[in-house]
C-alpha positions as CSV (number, residue, x, y, z in Angstrom):
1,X,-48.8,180.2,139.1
2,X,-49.1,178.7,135.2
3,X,-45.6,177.4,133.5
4,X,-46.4,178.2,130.1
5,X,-46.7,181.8,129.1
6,X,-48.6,182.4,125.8
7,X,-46.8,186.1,124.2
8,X,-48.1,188.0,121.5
9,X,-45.4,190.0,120.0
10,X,-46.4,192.9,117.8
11,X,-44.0,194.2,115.1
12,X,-45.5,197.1,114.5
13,X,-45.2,199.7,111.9
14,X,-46.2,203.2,113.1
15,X,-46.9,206.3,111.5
16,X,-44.9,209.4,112.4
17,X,-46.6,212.0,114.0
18,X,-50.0,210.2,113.7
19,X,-50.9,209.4,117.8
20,X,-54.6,207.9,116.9
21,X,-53.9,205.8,113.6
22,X,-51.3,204.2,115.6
23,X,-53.3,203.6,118.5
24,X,-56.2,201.9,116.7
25,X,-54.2,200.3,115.0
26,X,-52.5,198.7,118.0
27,X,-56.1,197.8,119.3
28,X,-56.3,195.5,116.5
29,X,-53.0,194.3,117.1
30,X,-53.8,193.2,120.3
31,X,-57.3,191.4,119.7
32,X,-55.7,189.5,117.0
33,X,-53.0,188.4,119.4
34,X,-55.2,187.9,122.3
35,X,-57.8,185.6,119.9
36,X,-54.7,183.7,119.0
37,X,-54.3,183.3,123.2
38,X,-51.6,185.6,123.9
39,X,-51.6,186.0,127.9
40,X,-49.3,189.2,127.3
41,X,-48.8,191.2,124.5
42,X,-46.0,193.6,123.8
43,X,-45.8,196.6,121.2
44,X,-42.6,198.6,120.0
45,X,-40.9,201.7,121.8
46,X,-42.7,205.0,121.1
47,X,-45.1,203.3,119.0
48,X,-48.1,206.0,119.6
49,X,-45.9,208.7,118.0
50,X,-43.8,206.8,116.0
51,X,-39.9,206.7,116.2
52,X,-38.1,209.2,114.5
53,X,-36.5,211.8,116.6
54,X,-34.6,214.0,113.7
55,X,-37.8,214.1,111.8
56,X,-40.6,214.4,114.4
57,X,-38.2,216.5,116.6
58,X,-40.1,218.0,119.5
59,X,-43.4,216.7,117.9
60,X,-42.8,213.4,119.4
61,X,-43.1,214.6,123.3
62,X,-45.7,217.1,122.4
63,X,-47.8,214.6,120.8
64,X,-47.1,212.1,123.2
65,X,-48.1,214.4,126.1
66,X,-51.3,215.7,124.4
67,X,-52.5,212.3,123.3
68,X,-51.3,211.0,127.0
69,X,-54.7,210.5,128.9
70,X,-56.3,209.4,125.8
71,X,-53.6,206.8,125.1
72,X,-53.7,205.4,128.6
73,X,-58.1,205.1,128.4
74,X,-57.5,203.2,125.1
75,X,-54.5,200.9,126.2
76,X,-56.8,199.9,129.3
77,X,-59.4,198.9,127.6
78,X,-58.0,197.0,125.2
79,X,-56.5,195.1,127.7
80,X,-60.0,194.6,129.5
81,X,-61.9,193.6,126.8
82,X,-58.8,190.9,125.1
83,X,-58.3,189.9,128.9
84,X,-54.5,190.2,128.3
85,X,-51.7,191.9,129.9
86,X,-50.2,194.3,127.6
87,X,-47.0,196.3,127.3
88,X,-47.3,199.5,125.6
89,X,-44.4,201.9,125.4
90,X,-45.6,205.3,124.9
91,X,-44.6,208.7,126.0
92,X,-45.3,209.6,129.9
93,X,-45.8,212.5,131.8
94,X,-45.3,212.0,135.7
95,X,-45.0,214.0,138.5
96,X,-44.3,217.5,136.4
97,X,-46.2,218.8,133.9
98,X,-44.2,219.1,130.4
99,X,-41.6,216.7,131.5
100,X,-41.5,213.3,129.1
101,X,-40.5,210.0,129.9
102,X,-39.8,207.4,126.9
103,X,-41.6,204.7,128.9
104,X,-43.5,201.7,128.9
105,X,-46.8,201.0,130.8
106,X,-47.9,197.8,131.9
107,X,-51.7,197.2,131.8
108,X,-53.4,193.7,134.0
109,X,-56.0,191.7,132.1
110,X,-58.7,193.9,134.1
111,X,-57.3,197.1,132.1
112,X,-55.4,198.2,135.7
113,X,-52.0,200.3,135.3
114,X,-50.1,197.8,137.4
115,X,-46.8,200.2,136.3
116,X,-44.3,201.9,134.0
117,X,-40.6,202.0,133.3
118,X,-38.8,205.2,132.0
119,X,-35.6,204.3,129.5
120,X,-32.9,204.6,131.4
121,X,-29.8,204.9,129.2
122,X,-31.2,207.6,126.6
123,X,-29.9,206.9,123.2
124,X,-28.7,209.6,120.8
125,X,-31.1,212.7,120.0
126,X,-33.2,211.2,123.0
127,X,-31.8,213.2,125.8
128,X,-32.9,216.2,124.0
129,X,-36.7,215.3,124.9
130,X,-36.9,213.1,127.6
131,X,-36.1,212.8,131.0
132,X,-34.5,209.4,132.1
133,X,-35.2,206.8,134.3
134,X,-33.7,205.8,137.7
135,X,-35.1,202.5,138.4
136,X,-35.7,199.1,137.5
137,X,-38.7,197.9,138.5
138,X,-39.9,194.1,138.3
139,X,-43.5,194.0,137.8
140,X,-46.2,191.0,138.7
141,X,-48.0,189.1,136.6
142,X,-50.4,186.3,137.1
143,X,-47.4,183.8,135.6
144,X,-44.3,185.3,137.6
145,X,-42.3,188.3,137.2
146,X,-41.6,190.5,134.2
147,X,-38.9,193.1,133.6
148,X,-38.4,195.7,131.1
149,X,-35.6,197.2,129.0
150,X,-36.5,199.5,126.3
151,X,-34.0,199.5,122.7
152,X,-30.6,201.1,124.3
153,X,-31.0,199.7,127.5
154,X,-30.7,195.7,126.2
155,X,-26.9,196.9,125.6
156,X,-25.9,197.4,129.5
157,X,-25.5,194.0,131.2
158,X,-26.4,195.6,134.8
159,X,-30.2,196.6,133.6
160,X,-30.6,192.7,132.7
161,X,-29.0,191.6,135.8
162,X,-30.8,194.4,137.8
163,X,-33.6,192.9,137.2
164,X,-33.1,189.2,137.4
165,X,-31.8,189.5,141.0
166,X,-35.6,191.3,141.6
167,X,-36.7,188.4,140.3
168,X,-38.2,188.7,136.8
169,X,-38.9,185.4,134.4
170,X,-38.7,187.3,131.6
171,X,-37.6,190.3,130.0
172,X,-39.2,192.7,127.6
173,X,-37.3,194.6,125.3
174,X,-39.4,196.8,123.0
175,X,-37.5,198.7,121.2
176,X,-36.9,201.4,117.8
177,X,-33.9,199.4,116.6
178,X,-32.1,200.5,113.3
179,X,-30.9,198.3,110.7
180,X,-27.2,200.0,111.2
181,X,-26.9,198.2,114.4
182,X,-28.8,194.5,113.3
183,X,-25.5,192.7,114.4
184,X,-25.8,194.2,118.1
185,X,-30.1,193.0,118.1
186,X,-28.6,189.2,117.2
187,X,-25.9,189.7,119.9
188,X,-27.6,191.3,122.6
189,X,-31.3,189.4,122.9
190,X,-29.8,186.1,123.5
191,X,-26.6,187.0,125.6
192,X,-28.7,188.9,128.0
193,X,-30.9,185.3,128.1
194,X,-28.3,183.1,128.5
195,X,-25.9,185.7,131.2
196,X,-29.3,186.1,133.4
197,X,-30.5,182.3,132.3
198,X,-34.3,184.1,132.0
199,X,-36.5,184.5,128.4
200,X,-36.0,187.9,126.7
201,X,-38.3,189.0,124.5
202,X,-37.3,191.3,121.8
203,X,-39.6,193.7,120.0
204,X,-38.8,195.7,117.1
205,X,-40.5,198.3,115.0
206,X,-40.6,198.2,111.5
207,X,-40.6,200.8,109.1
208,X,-38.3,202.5,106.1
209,X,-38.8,206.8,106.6
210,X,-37.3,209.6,105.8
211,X,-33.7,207.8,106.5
212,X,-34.4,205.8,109.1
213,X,-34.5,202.0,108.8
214,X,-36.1,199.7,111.2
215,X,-36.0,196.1,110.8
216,X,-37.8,194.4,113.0
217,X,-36.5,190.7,113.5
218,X,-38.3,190.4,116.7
219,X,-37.1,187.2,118.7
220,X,-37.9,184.9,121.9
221,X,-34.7,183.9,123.3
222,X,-34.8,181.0,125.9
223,X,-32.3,180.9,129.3
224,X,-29.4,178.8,127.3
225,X,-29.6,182.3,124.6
226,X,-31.4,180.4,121.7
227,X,-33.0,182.1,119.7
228,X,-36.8,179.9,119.8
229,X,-38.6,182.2,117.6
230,X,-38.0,184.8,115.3
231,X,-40.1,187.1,113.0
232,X,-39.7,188.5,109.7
233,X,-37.4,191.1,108.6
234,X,-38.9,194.8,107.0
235,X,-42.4,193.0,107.6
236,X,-45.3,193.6,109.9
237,X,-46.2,190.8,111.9
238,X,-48.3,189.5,114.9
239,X,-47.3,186.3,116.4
240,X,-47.7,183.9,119.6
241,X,-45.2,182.3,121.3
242,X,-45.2,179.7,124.0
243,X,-42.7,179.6,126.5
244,X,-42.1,177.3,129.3
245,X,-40.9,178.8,132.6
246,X,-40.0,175.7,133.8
247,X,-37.2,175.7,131.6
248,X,-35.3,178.7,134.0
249,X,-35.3,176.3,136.7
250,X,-34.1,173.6,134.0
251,X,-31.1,175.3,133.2
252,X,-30.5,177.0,136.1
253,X,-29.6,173.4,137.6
254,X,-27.3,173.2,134.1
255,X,-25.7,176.6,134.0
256,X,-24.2,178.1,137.1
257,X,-23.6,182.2,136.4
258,X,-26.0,182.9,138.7
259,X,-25.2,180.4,141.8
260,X,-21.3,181.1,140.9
261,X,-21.2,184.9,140.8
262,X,-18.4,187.0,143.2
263,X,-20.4,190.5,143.9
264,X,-17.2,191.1,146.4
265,X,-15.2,191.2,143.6
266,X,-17.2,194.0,141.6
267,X,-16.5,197.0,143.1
268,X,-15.2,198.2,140.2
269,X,-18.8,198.4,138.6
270,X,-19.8,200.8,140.7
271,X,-16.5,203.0,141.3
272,X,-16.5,206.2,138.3
């Protein structure tokens, strides 16, 4: 298993309600990240239909689930043909037909679906169209384990943690943020690092419509929280970062939340 992780980060701006633009557009998103060597790539929440749930209302899950297959064939084979791993957070239909997850899909460099997470903590309007999650699965990679927590998520310590006890490296948070909340994006990317002492990986859309603003400021955060990377604000942008997962095991020898936790002394977090 390789130490250094090459990730192409995609701040992305989509447009609402058009599923195909916004795919093809990703496409080039990701060969431009995979020429610069990305071994992963990740892509904002929703980023198919766009994010914009009092404008596109119902639209969004209706598009999403039309444009389903076809976004899966085209995800796949982009991830093929860049020989990349690639996060794509689109809209899901699973085991019942009409029923929408707000999830993210994770494709192998041979364009396999080796999974999907469904949002678990639903933000706002979102409850009105999807369904949520139960679970937090870790998913492998040919460089260790990943995790993901899409946008709302990032904000609930036990999703992080959920997931670092499974094992994961490094987690992704793609996300819709708005510009309202920027101060909770700074906050939240790096403490969830440094708590878990793993990389997070925060990616933002970005995009100014019809009264919703957001920002992107997509970071890399390393296990101490430090911010190692970060990209611009209100501007699209593709970049590669290099991590080193040899600094988990670094710090993890320097910072002790993990060896030093109490779970006997939690029950409280899972009392009502």
């Amino acid at each position: 298993m390789t130490k250094k992780v090459s990730i192409g980060i995609i701040q992305m701006e989509a447009k609402l309600g058009d599923v195909e633009f916004n795919l093809q557009k990703a496409v080039k998103f990701i060969k431009q990240a995979a020429s610069q060597g990305s071994d992963i790539v990740c892509l904002p929440e929703l980023f198919s239909t766009g994010y914009h749930l009092a404008y596109l209302k119902e639209k969004t899950n209706e598009l999403g689930l039309k444009y389903f297959q076809q976004s899966v064939e085209i995800l796949r084979q982009a991830a093929k043909e860049n020989n990349v791993y690639v996060i794509a957070p689109i809209v899901e239909q699973r085991e019942l037909a009409g029923v929408a997850y707000n999830s993210a899909f994770v494709f192998d460099r041979e364009g396999n679906i080796v999974g999907s997470f469904a949002k678990a903590h639903l933000w706002a309007l979102e409850r009105f169209y999807f369904k949520e999650g139960s679970e937090f699965p870790v998913f492998d990679t040919d460089f260790g384990k990943i995790g993901i927590a899409i946008c709302y998520d990032a904000g609930f310590p036990e999703v992080s943690r959920s997931l670092c006890l499974q094992g994961a490296n490094i987690i992704f948070v793609p996300s819709a943020w708005r510009i309202e909340d920027e101060d909770m994006w700074d906050l939240n990317l790096p403490q969830r690092a440094l708590e878990n002492v793993l990389f997070t990986v925060g990616v933002n859309s970005v995009g100014d419509q019809h009264g919703l603003h957001l920002f992107g400021k997509s970071k890399v955060c390393n296990p101490r929280g430090q911010i190692i990377k970060e990209l611009p604000k209100d501007k699209e942008s593709v970049e590669v970062v290099e991590i080193d997962l040899e600094d988990i095991r670094k710090y993890r020898t320097e910072i002790s939340y993990l060896r030093d936790r109490k779970p006997f002394m939690y029950h409280l977090l899972t009392e009502k």
